[in-house]
LOLOBA-809117 format. One record per residue (C-alpha): x, y, z; residue in one letter; residue number from 1. Coordinates in steps of 0.5 Angstrom, whole numbers, plus 2048, in hexadecimal, padded with zeros to 3 digits. Example, Ala and Ser with C-alpha at 12.3 -4.5 7.8 and 13.67 -1.06 7.14 Angstrom:
// residues 2
[[819; 7F7; 810]; 'A'; 1],
[[81B; 7FE; 80E]; 'S'; 2],
This chain:
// residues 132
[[8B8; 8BD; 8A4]; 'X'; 1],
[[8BA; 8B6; 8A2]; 'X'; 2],
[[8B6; 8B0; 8A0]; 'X'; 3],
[[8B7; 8AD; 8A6]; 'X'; 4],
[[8B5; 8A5; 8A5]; 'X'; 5],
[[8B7; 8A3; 8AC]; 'X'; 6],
[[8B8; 8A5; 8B3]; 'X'; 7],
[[8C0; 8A3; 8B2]; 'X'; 8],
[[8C0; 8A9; 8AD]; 'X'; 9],
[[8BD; 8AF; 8B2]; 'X'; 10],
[[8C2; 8B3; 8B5]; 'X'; 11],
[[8C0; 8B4; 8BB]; 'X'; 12],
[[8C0; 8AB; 8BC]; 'X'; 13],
[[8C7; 8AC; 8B9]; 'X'; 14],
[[8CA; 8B1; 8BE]; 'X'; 15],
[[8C6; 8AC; 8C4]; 'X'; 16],
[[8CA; 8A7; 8C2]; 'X'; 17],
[[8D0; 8AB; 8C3]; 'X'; 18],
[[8CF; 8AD; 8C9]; 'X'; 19],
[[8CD; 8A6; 8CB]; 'X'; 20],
[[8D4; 8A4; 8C9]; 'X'; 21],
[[8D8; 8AA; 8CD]; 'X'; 22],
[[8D4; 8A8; 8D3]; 'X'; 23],
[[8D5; 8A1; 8D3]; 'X'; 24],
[[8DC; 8A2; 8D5]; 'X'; 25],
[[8DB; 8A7; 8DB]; 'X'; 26],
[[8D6; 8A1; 8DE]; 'X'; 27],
[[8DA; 89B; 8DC]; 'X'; 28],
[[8E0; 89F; 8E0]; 'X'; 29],
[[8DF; 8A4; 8E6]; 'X'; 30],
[[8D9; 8A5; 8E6]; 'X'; 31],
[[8D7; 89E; 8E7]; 'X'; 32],
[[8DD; 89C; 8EB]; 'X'; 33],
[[8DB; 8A1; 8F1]; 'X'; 34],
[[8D2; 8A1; 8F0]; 'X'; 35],
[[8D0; 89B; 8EB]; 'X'; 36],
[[8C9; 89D; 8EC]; 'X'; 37],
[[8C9; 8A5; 8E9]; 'X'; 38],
[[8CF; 8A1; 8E4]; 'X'; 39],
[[8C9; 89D; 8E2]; 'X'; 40],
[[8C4; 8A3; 8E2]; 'X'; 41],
[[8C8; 8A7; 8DD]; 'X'; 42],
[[8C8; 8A2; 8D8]; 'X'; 43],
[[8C2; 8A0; 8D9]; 'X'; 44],
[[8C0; 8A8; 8D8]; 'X'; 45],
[[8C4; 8A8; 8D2]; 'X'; 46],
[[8C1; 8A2; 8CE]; 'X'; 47],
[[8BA; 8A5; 8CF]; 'X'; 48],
[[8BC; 8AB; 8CB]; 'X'; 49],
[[8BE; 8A6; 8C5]; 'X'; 50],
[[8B9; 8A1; 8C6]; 'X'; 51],
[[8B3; 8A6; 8C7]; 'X'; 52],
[[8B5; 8A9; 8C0]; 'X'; 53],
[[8B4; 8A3; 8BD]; 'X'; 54],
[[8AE; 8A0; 8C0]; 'X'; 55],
[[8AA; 8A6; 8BF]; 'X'; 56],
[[8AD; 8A6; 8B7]; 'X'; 57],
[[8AB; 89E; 8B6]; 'X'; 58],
[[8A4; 89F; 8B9]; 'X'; 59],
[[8A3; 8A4; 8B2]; 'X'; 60],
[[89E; 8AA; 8B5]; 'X'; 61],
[[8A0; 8B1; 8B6]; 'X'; 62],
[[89C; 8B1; 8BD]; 'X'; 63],
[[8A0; 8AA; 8C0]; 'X'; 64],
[[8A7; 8AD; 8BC]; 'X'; 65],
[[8A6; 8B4; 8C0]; 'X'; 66],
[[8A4; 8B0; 8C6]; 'X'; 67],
[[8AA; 8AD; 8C6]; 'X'; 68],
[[8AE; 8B1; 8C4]; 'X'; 69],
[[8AC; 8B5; 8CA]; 'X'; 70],
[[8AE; 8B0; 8CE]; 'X'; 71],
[[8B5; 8B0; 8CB]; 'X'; 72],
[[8B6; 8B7; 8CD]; 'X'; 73],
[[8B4; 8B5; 8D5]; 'X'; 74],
[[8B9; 8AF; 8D4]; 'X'; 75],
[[8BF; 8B4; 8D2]; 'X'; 76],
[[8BD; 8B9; 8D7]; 'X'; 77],
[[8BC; 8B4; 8DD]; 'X'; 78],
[[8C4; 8B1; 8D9]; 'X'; 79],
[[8C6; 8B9; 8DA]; 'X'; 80],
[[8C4; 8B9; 8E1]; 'X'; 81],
[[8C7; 8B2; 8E4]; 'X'; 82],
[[8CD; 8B5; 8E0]; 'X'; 83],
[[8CD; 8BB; 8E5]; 'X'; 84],
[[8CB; 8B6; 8EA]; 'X'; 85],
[[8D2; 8B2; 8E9]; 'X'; 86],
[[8D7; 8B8; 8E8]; 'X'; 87],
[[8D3; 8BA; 8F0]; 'X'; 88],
[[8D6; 8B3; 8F3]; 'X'; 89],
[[8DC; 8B4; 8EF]; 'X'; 90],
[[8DB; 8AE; 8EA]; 'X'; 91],
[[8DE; 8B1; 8E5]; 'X'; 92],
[[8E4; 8B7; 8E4]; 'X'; 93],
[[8E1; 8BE; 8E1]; 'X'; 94],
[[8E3; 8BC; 8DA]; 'X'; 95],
[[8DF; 8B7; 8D9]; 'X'; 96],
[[8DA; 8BA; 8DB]; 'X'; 97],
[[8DA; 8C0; 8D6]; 'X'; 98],
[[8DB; 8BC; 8D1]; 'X'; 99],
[[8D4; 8B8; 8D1]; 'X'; 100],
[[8D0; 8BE; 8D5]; 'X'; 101],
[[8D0; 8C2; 8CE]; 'X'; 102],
[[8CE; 8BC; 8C9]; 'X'; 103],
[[8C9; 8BA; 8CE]; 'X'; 104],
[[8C6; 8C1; 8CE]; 'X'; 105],
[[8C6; 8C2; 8C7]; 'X'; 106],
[[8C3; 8BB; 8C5]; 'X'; 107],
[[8BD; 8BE; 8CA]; 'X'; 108],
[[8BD; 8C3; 8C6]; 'X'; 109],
[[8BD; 8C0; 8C0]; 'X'; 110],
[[8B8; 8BB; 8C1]; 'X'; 111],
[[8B4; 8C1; 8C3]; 'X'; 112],
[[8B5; 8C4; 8BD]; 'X'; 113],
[[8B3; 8BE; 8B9]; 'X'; 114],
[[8AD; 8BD; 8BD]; 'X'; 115],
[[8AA; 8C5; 8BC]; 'X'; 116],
[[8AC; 8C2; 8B4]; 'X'; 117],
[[8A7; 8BC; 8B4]; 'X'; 118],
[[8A2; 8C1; 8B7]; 'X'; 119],
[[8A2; 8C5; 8B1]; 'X'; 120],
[[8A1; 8BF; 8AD]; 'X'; 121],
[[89B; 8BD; 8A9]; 'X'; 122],
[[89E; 8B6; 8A7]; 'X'; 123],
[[89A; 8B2; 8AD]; 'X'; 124],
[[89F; 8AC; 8AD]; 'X'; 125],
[[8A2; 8A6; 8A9]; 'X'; 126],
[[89B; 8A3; 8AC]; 'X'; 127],
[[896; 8A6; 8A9]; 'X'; 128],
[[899; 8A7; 8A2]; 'X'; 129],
[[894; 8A4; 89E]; 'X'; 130],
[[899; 8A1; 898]; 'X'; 131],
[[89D; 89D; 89D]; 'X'; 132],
């Protein structure tokens, strides 16, 4: 694995963003036009996923960062859920929603992956080095 510095190097944080871009127009257009409030839901669901990453890498504990990270996880299936919500109310067309429902469902696993990875580690976090 990489040396990851900070949280903009992870993988995980990188896809997030993605999917946060690729949403951002579905709730800006359609979705928003016809039920402002499940726009603002997705969005907010979305970011979460990124942001959790992030705050759990800053804190620099292995405990917090996987806590968060699971965080991230529930926040990209609430995302996958509010997506099969909208594809229900026909707030988006069948095409877009087979585009993000994969990359949301693999960066749940890839999330998933990283935290059974950081459980298998010794290194207790940034924190706790004792030559900082």
């Amino acid at each position: 694995m990489a040396t990851i510095n900070k949280f903009e190097d992870l993988e995980i944080w990188q896809i997030a963003r993605e999917i946060c871009k690729q949403i951002e127009p579905y709730a800006q257009s359609g979705i928003a036009a016809k039920n402002y409030s499940i726009a603002d839901q997705i969005r907010r669901s979305s970011g979460s996923v990124m942001d959790n990453i992030a705050e759990g890498f800053e804190r620099e504990g292995k405990k917090e960062f996987i806590q968060f990270l699971s965080i991230s996880k529930g926040s990209a299936g609430e995302c996958r859920s509010q997506m099969y919500r909208v594809l229900d109310l026909n707030l988006i067309e069948q095409t877009e929603f087979d585009q993000i429902l994969p990359v949301l469902f693999n960066l749940s696993i890839k999330i998933r992956n990283f935290i059974q990875y950081l459980n298998k580690s010794n290194f207790p976090g940034q924190k706790y080095r004792l030559n900082k």
